[in-house]
Residue frames relative to the residue before (quaternion, step in Angstrom):
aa qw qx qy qz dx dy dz
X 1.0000 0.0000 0.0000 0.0000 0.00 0.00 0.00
X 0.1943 -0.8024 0.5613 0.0574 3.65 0.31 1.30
X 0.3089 -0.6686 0.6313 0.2429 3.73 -0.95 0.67
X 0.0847 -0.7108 0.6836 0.1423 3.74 -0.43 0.43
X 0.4296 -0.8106 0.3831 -0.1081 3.00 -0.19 2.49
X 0.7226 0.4334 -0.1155 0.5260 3.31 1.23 -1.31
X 0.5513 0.3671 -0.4938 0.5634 3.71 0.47 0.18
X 0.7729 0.4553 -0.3540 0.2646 3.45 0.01 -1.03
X 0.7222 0.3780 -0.0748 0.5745 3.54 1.95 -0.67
X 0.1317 0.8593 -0.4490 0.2065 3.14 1.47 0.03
X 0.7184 0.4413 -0.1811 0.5064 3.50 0.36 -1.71
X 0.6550 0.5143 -0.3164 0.4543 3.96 0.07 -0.97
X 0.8421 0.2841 -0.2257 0.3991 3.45 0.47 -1.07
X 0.5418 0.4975 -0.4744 0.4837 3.57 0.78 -0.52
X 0.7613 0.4443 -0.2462 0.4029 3.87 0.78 -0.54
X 0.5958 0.4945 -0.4095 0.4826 3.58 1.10 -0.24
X 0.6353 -0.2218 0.6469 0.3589 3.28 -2.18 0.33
X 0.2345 0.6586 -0.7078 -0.1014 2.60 -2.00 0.32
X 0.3966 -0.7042 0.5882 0.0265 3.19 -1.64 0.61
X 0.4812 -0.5803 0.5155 0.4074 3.73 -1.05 0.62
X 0.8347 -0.3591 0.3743 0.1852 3.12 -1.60 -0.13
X 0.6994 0.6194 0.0480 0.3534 2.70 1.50 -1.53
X 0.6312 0.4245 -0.1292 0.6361 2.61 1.63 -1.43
X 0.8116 0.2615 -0.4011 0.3347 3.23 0.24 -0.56
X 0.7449 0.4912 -0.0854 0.4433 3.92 1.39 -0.75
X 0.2429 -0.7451 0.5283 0.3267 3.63 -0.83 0.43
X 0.1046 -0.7925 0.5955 0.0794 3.80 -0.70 0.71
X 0.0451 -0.7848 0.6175 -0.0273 3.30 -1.22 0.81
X 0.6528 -0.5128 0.4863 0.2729 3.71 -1.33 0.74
X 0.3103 -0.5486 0.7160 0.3001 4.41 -0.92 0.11
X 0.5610 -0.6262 0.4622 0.2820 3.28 -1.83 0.20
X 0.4402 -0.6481 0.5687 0.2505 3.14 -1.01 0.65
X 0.4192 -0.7507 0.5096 0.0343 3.31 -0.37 2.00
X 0.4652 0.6767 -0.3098 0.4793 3.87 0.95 -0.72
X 0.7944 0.5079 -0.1486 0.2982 3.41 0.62 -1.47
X 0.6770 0.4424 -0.1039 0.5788 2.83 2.04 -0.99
X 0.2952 0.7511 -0.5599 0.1879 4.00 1.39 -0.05
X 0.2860 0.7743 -0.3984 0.3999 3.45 0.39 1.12
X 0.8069 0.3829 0.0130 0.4495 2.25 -0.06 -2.16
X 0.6718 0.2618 -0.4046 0.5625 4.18 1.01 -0.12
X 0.1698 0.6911 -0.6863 0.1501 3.75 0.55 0.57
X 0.5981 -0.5322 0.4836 0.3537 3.53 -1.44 0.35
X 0.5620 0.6512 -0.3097 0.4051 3.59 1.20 -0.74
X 0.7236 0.1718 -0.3057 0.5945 3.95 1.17 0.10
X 0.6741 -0.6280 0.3398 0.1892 2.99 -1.50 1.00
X 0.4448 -0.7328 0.3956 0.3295 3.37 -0.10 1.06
X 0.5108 0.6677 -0.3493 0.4139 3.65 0.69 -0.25
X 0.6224 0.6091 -0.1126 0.4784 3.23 1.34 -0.81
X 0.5967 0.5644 -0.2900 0.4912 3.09 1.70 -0.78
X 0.2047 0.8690 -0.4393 0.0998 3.73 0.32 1.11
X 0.6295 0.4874 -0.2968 0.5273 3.79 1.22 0.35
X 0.3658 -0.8291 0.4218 -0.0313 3.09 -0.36 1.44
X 0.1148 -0.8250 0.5464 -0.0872 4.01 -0.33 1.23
X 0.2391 -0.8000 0.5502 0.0016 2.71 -0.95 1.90
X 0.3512 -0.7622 0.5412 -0.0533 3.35 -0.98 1.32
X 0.6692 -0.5718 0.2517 0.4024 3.61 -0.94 0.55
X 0.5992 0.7196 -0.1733 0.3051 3.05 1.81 -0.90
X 0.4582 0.7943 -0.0992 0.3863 2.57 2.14 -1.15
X 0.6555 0.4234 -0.0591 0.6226 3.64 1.42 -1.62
X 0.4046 -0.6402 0.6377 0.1403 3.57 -1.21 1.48
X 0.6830 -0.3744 0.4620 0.4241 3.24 -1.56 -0.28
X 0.7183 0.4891 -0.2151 0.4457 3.77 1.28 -1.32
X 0.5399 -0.4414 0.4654 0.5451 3.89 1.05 -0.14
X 0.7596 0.4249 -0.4262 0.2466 3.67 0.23 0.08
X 0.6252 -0.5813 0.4459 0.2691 3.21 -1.75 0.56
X 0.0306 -0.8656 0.4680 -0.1757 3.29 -0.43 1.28
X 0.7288 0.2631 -0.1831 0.6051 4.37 -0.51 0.52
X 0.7440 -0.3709 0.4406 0.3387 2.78 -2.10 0.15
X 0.1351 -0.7474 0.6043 0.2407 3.40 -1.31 0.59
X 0.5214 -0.6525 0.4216 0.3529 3.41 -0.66 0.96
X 0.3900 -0.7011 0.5534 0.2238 4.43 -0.61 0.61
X 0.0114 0.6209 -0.7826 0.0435 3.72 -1.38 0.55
X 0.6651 -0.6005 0.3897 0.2124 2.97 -1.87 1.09
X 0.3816 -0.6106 0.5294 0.4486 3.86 -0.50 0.24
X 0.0221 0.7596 -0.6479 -0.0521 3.51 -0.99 0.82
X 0.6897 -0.5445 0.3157 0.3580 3.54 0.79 0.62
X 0.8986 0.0400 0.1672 0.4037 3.55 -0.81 -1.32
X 0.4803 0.6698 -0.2014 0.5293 2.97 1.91 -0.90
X 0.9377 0.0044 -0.0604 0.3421 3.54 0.69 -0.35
X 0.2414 0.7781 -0.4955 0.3012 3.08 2.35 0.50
X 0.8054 0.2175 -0.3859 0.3939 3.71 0.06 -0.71
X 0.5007 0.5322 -0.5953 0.3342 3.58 0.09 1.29
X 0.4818 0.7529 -0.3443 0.2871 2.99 1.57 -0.88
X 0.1552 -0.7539 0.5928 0.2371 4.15 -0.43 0.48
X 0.3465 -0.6744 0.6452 0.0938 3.89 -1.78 0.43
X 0.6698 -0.4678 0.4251 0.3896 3.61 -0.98 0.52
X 0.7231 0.2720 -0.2376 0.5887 3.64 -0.99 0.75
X 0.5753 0.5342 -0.4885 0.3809 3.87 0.28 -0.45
X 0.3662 -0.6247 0.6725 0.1528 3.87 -1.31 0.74
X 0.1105 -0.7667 0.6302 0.0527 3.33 -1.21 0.52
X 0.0803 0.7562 -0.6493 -0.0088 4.05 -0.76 0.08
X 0.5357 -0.6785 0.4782 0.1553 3.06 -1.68 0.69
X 0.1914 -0.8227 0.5065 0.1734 3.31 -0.07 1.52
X 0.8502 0.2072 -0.2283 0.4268 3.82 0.58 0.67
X 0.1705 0.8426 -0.4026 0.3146 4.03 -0.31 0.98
X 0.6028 -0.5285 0.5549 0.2221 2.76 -1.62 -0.23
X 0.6964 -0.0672 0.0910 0.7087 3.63 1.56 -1.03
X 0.6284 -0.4101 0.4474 0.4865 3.62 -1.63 0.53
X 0.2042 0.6407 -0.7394 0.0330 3.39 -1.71 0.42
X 0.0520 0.7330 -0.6761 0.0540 2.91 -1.09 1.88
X 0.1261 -0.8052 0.5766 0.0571 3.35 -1.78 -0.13
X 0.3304 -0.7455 0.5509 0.1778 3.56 -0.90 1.04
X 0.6399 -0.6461 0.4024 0.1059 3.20 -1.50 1.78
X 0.0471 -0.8562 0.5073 0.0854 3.67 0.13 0.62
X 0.7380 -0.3541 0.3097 0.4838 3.50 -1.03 0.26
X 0.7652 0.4507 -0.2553 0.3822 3.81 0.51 -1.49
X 0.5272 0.6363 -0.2597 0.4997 3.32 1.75 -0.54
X 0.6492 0.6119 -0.2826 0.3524 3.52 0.73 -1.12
X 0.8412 -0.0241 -0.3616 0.4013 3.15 -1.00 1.87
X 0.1742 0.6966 -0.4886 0.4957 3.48 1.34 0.98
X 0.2355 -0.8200 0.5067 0.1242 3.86 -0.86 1.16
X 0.4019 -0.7708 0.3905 0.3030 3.25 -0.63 0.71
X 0.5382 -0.6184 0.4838 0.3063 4.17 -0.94 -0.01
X 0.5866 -0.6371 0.3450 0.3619 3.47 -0.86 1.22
X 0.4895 0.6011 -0.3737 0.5094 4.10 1.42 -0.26
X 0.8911 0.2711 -0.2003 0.3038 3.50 0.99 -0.28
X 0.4322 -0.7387 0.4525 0.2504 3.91 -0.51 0.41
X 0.2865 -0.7811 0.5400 0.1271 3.57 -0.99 0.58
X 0.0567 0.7146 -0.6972 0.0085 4.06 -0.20 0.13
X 0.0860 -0.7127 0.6858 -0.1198 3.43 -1.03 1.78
X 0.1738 -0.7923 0.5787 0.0841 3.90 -0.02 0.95
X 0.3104 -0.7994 0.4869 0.1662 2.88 -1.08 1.67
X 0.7784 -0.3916 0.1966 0.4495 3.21 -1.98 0.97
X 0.6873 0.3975 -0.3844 0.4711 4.05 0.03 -1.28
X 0.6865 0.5315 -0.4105 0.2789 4.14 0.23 -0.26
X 0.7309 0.5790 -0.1548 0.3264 3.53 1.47 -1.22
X 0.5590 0.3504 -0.5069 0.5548 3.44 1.14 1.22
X 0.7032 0.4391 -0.3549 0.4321 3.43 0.92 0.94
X 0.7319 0.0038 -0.0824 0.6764 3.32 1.44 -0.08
X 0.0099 -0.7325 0.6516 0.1970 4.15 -0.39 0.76
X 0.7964 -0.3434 0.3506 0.3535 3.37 -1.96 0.13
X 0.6870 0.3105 -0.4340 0.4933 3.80 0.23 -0.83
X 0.6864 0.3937 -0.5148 0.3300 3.94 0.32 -0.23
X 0.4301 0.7032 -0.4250 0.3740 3.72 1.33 -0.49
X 0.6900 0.6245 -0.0732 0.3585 2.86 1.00 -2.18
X 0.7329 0.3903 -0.2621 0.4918 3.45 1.20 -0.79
X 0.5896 0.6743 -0.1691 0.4112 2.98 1.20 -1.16
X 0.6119 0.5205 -0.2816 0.5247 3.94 1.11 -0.51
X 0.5645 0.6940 -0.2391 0.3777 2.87 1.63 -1.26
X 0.8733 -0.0763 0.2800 0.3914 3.04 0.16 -1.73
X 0.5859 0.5597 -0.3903 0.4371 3.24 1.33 0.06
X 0.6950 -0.3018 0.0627 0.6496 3.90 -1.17 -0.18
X 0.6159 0.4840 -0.5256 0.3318 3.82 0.24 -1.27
X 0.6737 0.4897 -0.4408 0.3347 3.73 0.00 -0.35
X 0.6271 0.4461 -0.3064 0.5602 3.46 1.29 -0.46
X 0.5277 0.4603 -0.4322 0.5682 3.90 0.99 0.02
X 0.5904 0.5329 -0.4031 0.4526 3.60 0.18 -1.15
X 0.7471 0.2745 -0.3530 0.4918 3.66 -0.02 -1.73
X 0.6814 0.4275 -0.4560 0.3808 4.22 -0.14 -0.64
X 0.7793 0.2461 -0.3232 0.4772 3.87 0.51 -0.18
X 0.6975 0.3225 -0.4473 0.4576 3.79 0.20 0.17
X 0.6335 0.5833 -0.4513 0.2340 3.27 0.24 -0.80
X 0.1385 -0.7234 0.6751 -0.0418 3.44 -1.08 1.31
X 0.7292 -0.3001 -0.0556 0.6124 3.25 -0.72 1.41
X 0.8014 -0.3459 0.0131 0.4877 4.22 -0.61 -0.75
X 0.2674 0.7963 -0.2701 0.4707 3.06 1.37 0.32
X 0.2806 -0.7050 0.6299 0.1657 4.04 -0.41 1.63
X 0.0028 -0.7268 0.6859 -0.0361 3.94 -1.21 0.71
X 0.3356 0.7768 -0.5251 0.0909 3.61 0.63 0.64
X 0.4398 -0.6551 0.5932 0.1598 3.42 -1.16 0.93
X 0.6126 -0.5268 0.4506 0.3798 3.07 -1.78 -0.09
X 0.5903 0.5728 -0.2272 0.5214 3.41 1.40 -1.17
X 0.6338 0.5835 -0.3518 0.3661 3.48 0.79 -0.20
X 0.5237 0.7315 -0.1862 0.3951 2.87 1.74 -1.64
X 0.7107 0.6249 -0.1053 0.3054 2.49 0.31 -2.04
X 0.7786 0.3589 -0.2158 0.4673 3.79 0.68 -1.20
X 0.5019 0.6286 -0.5018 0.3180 3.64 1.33 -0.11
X 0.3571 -0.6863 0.6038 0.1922 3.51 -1.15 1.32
X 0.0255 0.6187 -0.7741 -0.1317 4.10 -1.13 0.95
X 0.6259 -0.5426 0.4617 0.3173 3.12 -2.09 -0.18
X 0.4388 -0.6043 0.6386 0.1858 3.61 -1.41 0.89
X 0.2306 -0.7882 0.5694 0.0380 3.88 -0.49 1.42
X 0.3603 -0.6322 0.4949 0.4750 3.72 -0.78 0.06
X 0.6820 -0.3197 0.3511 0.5563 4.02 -0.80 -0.11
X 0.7889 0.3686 -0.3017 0.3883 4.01 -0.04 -1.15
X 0.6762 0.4704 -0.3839 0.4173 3.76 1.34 -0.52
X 0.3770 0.8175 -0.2119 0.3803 3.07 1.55 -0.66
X 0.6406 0.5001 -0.0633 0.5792 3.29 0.96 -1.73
X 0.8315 0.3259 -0.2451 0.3773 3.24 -0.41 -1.37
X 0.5755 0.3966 -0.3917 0.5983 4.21 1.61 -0.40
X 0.6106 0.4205 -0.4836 0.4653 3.65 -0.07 -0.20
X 0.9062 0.0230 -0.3558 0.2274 3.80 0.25 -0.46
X 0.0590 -0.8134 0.4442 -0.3709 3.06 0.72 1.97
X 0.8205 0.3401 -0.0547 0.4563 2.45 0.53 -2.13
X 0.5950 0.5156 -0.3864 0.4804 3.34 1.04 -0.94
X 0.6372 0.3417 -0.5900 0.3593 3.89 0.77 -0.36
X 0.5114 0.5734 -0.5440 0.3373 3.93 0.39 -0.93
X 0.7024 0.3961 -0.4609 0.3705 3.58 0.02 -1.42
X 0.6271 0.4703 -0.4161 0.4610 3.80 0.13 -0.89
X 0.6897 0.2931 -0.4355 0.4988 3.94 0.11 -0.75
X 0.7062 0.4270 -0.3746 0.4226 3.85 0.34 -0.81
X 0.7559 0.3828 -0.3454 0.4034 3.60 0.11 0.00
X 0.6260 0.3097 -0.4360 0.5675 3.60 1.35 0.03
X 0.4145 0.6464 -0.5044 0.3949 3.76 0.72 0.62
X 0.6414 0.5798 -0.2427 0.4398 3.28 1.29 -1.46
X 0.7650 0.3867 -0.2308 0.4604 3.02 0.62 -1.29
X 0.5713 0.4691 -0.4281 0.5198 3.95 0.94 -0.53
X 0.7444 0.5330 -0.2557 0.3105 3.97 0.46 -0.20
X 0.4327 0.4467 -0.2809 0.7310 3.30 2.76 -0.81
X 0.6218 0.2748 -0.4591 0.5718 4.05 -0.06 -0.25
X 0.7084 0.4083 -0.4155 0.3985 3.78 -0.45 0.09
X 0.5936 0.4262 -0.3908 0.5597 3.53 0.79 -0.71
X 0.6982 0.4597 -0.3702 0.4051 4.05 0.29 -1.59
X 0.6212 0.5464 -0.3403 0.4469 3.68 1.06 -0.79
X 0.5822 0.4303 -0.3673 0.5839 4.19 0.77 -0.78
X 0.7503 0.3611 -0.3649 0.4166 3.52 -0.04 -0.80
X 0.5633 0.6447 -0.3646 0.3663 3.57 0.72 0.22
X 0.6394 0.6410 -0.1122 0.4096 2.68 1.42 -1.84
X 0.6858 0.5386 -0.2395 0.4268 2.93 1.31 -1.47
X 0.6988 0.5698 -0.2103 0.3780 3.43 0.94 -1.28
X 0.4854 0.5930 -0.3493 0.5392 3.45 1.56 -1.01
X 0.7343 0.4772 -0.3333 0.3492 3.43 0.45 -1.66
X 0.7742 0.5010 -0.1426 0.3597 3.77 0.64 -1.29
X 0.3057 0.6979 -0.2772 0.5853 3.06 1.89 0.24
X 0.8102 0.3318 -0.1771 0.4497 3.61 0.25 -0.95
């Protein structure tokens, strides 16, 4: 259920300021898990494996978190600045299509994978743009059409950090601000009880089916 973002904002953005990414956000690479093929040696207890890494796989088509997240040891310092925080944006820095997602609380301190990018909006920026409009806005608004015209390598997504970084979003006053943020927050609520009305329908056919093949 795509939100078709730009009609509904059309007016706000052609009229806001805007600003790269950069300027307004700090962005930062996930860890490169490869680097650490250690650290899942059989030689530490898997129990130990208490920090949880979010992978492209991780991000639905709708912005939600979704599967098993794969676990890495806590190594301290070694991996605090991967670690993500509520409100942080996330995008896939490799694919097939953009997939992004906003950091919720249950998410918070969960590290991110070297396939993905982080965009943490600083404190002086967030009465002018919040994360679910960022979040939508990577998605489908113009930056998503920049993104696909500069990374894209034959069909294949190739987005860098430096790439990120130079996309320009819009700067909202506080009252437009508001009134797009709860939008989005209604879609997510209609789009996430879709999901779930669409897993209870599937778990319900596959019953049927099993009930049926039974007899």
């Amino acid at each position: 259920m795509p939100l078709d973002f730009w009609r509904i904002s059309e007016y706000y953005m052609n009229m806001a300021d805007k600003k790269s990414i950069g300027e307004i956000a700090d962005v930062f690479v996930g860890l490169n898990i490869k680097n650490y093929k250690d650290e899942f040696s059989s030689s530490f207890s898997r129990e130990n494996f208490d920090v949880k890494i979010i992978s492209i796989s991780n991000i639905d088509n709708n912005g939600f978190f979704a599967g098993d997240f794969q676990k890495i040891r806590d190594m301290g310092d070694r991996i605090s600045n991967y670690k993500v925080i509520e409100g942080d944006v996330i995008v896939n820095s490799r694919g097939r299509s953009i997939k992004s997602a906003m950091v919720d609380s249950e998410r918070e301190g969960y590290v991110i994978s070297s396939n993905i990018l982080a965009i943490r909006i600083k404190k002086e920026y967030l009465n002018s743009i919040s994360p679910e409009i960022l979040d939508i806005y990577i998605k489908q608004g113009r930056a998503a059409n920049e993104i696909n015209k500069k990374s894209n390598a034959s069909t294949m997504l190739v987005l860098t950090k430096e790439i990120l970084k130079n996309v320009r979003v819009p700067l909202l006053s506080e009252e437009e601000k508001k009134k797009l943020s709860g939008i989005i927050a209604l879609y997510r609520e209609i789009s996430r009880e879709i999901e779930e009305s669409k897993n209870l329908l599937s778990v319900l056919s596959s019953n049927i089916v099993g009930m049926m093949e039974e007899e």
